[in-house]
N, C-alpha and C positions, 0 to 999 in steps of 0.2 A: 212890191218886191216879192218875189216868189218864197214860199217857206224856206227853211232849211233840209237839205236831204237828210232821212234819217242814217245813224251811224252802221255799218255795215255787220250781218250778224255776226255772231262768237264763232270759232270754230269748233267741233266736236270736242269732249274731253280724249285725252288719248287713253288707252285701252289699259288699266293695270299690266304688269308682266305677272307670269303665273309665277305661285308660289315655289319656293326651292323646295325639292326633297329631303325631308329629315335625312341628316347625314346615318350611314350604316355603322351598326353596335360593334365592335371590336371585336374578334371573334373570340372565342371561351379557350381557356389554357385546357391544358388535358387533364384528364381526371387523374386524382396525384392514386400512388400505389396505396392500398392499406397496409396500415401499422405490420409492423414483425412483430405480432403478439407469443411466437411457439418460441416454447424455450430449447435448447438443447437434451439428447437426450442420450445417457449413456448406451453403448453397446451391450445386449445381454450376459453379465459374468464380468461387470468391469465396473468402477476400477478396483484392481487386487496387486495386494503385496505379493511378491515372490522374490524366491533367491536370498531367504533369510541367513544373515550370517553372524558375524560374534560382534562387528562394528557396521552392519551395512545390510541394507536391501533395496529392493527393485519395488517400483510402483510402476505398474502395467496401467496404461489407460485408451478407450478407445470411443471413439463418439458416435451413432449412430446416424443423425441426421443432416447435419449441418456442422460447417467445422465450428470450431473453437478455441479457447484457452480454458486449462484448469490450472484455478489456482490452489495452491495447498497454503497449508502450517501443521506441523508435525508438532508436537507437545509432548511432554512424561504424563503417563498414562495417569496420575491421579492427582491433574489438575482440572480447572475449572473449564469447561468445553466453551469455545468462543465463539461470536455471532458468527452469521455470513460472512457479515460487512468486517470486521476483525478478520477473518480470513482473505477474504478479498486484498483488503489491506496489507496484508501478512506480518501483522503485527501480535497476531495470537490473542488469548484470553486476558484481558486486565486482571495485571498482578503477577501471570505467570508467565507472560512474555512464550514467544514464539524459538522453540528449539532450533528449528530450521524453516523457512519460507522458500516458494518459489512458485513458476511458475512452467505449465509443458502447454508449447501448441501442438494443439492438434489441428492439422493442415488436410487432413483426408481423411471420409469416414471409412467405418469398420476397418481403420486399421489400429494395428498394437503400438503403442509409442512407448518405451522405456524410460524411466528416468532414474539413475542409481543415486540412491542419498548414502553417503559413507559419512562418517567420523562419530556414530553412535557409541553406547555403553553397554557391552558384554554385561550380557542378562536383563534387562531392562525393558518393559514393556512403554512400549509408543503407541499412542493414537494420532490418526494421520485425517486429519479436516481438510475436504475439496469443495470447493465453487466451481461448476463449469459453466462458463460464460458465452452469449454466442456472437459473432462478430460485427454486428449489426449494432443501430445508432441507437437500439433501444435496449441494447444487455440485458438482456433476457439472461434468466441463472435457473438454473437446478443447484437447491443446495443440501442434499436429498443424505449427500456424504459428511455433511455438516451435524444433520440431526442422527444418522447413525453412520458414523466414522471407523474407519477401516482400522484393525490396532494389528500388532507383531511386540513380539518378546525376541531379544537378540540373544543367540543361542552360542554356546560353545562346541557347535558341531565338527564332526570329525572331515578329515578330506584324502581323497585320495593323493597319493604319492610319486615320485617315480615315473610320472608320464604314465601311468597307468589310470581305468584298466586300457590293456592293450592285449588283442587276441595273435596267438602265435597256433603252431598245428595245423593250419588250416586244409582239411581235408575236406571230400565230396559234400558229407553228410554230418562230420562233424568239426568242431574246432576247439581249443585253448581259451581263457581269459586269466590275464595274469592280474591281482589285484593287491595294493599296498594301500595300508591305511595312517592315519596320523597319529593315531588315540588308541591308549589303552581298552578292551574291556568296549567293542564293539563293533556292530555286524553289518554284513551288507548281504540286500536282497537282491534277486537278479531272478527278470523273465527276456524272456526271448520270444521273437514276434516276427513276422512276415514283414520284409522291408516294405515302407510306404503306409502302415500301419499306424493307426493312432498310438500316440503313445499312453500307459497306464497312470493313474495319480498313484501315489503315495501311496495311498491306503488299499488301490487294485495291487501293488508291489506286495504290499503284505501278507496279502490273501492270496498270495502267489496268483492271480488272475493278470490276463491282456484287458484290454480296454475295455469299457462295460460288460466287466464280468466274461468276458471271452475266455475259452482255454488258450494257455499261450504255447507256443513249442517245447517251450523247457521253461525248468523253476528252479531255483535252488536259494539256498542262504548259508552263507558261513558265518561261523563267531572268529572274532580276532580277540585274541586274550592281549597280545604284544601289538604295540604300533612298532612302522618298519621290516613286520614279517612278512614276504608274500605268500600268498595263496593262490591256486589254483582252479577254478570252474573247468572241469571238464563238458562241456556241451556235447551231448549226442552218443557218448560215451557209456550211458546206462540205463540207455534204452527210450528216453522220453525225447 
């Protein structure tokens, strides 16, 4: 009988399939902003008391960089000065508690923001603690008003009366001011200035001077012995 046929050969292996491509890395988030590290920063000359009266004054404040909030606590002047975070708080110094608390935003820089505190005590000296805070998720603070704090004494000043003063006469070169006072036994000073003209402090009034020391138009000062008396400024009338 004849052999057996041999078995027929294998057929090739089949070919691997090429590898897959590592899948692509996600792409990177955006690089986050850096921290608000700067703190707020007041406007040169600020904050300050003005408009001192017998129960009441003005706290002027203005922020120079970024807006804000300041926060206050007002105290009687010879208490114990409170932390930041007590002002923040507005809870004042432990023990002596907070005279009056609040808070002023300030929404826009270098501008003046008023805040009138009233229901104080004729004669009486305040110191007035500010935090200004900035708006940002890292409250940044200047507490700058904290370690040397603004203070006022409420004064028994006099005021004018009558709707005055009020100027009458009014000629080319010269005019009238008519003035009433409230208070025995005290005086008012008066300079006269080129409209649009800064106006003098206090202490340029005295020195009879316009504003840094400038000559002004006119100067004068009256005493009032009597409240309810008026008196008279003649402007331009004797020569200056």
């Amino acid at each position: 009988a004849p052999p057996p046929s041999p078995p027929p050969p294998s057929p090739p292996p089949s070919p691997s399939p090429p590898p897959s491509p590592p899948p692509s890395p996600p792409p990177s988030p955006p690089p986050s902003p850096p921290p608000d590290v700067v703190p707020p920063a007041w406007t040169a000359g600020y904050p300050a008391i003005q408009n001192i009266g017998e129960t009441s004054f003005d706290i002027h404040s203005s922020v120079g960089n970024e807006q804000a909030t300041a926060y206050f606590v007002i105290q009687l002047g010879d208490k114990i000065p409170p932390s930041p975070s007590q002002v923040r708080g507005g809870t004042g110094s432990t023990g002596s508690g907070a005279i009056i608390s609040g808070k002023i935003s300030l929404t826009t820089t270098d501008r003046i923001f008023t805040h009138s505190v009233t229901g104080l005590t004729l004669g009486t000296t305040y110191n007035v603690y500010i935090v200004l805070e900035d708006l940002s998720q890292f409250a940044n603070r200047d507490s700058s008003v904290v370690l040397s704090p603004l203070s006022a004494t409420t004064i028994d000043a006099p005021t004018f009366l009558d709707g005055t003063p009020v100027s009458s006469n009014i000629a080319q070169t010269t005019f009238d001011l008519d003035v009433v006072v409230s208070k025995d036994m005290c005086g008012v000073w008066l300079v006269v200035v080129i409209h649009g003209s800064k106006a003098p402090t206090p202490t340029e009034l005295f020195q009879a001077t316009a504003a840094d020391g400038q000559t002004p138009l006119y100067f004068d000062n009256k005493y009032f012995a009597t409240a309810g008396v008026k008196q008279t400024f003649s402007i331009g009338r004797d020569g200056q």
